[in-house]
C-alpha positions in Angstrom: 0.0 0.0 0.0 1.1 3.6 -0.7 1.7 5.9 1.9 0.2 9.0 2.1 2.2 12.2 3.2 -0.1 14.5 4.4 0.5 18.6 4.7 0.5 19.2 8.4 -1.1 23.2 6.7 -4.6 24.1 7.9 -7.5 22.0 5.5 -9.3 25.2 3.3 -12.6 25.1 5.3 -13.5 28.6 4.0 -14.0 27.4 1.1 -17.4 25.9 0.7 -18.2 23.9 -2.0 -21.1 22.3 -3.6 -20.5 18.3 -3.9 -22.6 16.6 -6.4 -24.1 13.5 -6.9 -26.8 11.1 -8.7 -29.5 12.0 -6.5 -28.9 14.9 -3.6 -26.7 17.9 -3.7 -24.5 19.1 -1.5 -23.9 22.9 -0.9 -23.4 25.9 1.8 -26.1 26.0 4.4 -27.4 29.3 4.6 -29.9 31.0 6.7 -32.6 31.0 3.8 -32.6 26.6 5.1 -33.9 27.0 7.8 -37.0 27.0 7.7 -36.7 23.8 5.3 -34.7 22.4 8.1 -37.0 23.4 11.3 -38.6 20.2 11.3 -35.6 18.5 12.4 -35.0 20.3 15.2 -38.8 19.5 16.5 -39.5 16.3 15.8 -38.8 14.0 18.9 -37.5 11.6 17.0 -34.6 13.1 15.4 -33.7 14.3 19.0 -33.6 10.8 20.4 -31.5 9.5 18.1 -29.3 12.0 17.9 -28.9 12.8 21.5 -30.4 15.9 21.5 -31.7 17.1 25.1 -33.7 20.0 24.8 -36.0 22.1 26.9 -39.6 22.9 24.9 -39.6 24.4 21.5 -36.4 25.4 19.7 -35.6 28.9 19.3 -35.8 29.5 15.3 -34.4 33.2 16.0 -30.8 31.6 17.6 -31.0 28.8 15.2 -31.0 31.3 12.4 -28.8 33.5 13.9 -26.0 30.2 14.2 -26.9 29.4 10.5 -26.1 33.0 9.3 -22.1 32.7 10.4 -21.4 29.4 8.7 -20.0 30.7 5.7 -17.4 32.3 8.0 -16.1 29.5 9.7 -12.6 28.4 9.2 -12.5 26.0 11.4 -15.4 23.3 10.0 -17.7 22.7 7.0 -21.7 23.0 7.3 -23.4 21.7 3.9 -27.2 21.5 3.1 -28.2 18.3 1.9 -30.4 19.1 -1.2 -32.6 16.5 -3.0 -31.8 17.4 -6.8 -35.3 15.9 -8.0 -37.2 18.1 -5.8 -34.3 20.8 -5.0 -35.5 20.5 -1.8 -33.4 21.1 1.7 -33.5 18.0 3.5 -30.9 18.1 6.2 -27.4 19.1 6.9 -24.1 17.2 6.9 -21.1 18.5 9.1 -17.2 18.1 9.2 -16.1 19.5 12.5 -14.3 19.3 15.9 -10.9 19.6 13.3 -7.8 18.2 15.4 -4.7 19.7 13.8 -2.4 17.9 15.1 -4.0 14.4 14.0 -5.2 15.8 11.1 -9.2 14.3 11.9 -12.1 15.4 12.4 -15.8 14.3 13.4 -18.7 13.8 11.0 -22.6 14.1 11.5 -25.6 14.1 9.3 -28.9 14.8 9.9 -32.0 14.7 7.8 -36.0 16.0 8.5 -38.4 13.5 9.0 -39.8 11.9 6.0 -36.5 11.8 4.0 -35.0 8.3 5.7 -34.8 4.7 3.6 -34.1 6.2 -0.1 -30.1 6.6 0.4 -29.9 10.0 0.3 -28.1 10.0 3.4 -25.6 7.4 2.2 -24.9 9.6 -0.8 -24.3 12.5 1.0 -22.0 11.1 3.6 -19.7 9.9 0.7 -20.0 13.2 -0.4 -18.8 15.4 2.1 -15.9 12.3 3.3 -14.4 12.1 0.2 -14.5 15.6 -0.2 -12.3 15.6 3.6 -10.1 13.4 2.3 -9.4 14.1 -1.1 -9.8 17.9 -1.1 -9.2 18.8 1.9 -6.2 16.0 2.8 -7.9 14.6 6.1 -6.1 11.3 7.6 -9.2 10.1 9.8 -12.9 10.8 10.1 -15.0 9.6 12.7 -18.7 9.7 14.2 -20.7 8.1 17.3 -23.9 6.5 17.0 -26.1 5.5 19.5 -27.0 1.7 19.9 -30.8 2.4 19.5 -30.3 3.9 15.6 -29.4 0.7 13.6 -30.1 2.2 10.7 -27.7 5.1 11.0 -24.7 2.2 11.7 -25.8 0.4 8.5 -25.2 3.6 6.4 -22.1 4.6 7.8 -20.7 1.0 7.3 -22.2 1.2 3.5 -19.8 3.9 3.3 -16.6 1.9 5.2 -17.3 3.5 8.8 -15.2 1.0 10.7 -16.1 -0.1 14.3 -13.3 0.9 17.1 -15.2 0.3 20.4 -18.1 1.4 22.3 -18.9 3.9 24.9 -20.6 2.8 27.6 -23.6 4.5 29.2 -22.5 7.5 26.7 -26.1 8.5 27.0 -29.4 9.0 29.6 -32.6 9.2 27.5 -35.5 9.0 29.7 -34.1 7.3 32.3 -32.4 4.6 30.6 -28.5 4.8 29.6 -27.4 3.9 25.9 -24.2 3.1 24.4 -22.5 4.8 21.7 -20.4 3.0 19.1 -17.6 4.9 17.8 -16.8 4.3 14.0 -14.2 6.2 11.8 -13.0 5.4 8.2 -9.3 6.5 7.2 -7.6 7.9 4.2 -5.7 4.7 3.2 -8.9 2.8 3.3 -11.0 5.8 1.3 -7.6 5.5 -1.5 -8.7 1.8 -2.0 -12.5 2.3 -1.9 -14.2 5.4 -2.6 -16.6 4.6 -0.6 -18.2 1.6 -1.8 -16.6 -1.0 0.7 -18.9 -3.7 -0.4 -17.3 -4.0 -4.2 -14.2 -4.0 -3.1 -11.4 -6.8 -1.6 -9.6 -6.0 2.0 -8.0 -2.6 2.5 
C-alpha cells in the first residue's frame, strides 16, 4: 500500500463547496434553510436519536442567527443536503471538531423526518468524506452513534465507517443509559474504496 504524506497546513474550510451526486446535492447551508430544516429540530425523534436534550420548542431566532455565520467559519464545514429531484433542503451534513495535530475530524448528518430509507443520506455522507479526504487532505474521520439507531450504523458501514469500540452508558434518555459506538473510516482505506466498501477486496 502507498503511503500518504499529508500537509501538516490548515485544510481550506472557508472554502465551501457544492458536492454533487446522482441524487442529492451538497452545498453551503445558509440562513434561507432554515425553515426547510426546522422540522428537524422539532421532531422527537430526530432528538432521540441524535442525543439531543432539549427544553420545549427550539428557538428559530438563535437557530437562524448560528446558521447566518457558517460561511465564515474556518474551522469546519456546514453543507445543506439538497434533494436534486425536488431541489429541496432535506438536512445538513457536518465536518467539524478539526484536530490539527492528528489531522481528523468528526462527521454528523442529519435529515427531516420523511426523507429516511431512499439513500440520500448514504450519498451524502460519501459526499462530504471524500471531499475531507481528497480535497481537503484529512487522515481520519470519525462519528458516534447511538446503539438504538441501527439504521444510521448500516449507512455509515455502507460507506466503510469501521467499528473501534463502544462507549458505555455515553447516553441518559428518559431514564435509561445507551451506548454509543464509535466508528471512523481513514484515508488509506477511502484510497482503495471510494466509498463503496462492499465491491471492493480487504483494504
Amino acid at each position: 500500500m502507498v503511503d500518504h504524506v499529508r500537509s501538516a497546513s490548515r485544510p481550506d474550510f472557508l472554502s465551501k463547496p457544492t458536492l454533487r451526486g446522482q441524487r442529492v446535492l451538497l452545498r453551503p447551508v445558509t440562513v434561507a434553510d432554515v425553515p426547510a430544516l426546522m422540522p428537524m429540530f422539532r421532531d422527537a425523534e430526530v432528538s432521540r436519536l441524535t442525543g439531543s436534550h432539549g427544553d420545549g420548542e427550539p428557538d428559530e431566532a438563535q437557530i437562524r442567527t448560528w446558521y447566518d455565520t457558517r460561511r465564515d467559519q474556518d474551522d469546519r464545514l456546514d453543507l445543506a443536503v439538497v434533494e436534486q429531484t425536488t431541489g429541496n433542503v432535506i438536512g445538513e451534513a457536518v465536518l467539524h471538531e478539526w484536530d490539527p495535530a492528528n489531522e481528523s475530524c468528526d462527521f454528523r448528518i442529519c435529515l427531516v423526518p420523511g426523507t429516511h430509507g431512499r439513500g440520500l443520506g448514504t450519498e451524502a455522507t460519501r459526499l462530504i468524506v471524500g471531499h475531507g479526504f481528497e480535497t481537503l487532505g484529512m487522515h481520519r474521520i470519525s462519528l458516534e452513534v447511538y446503539a438504538f439507531n441501527p439504521r444510521a450504523r448500516r449507512a455509515y458501514e455502507k460507506v466503510g465507517f469501521v467499528t473501534e469500540g463502544v462507549l458505555r452508558d455515553a447516553l441518559l434518555w428518559e431514564g435509561k443509559r445507551v451506548n454509543a459506538t464509535v466508528m471512523s473510516i481513514l484515508s488509506p482505506e477511502w484510497s482503495h474504496h471510494h466509498g463503496h466498501p462492499q465491491t471492493t477486496g480487504p483494504v
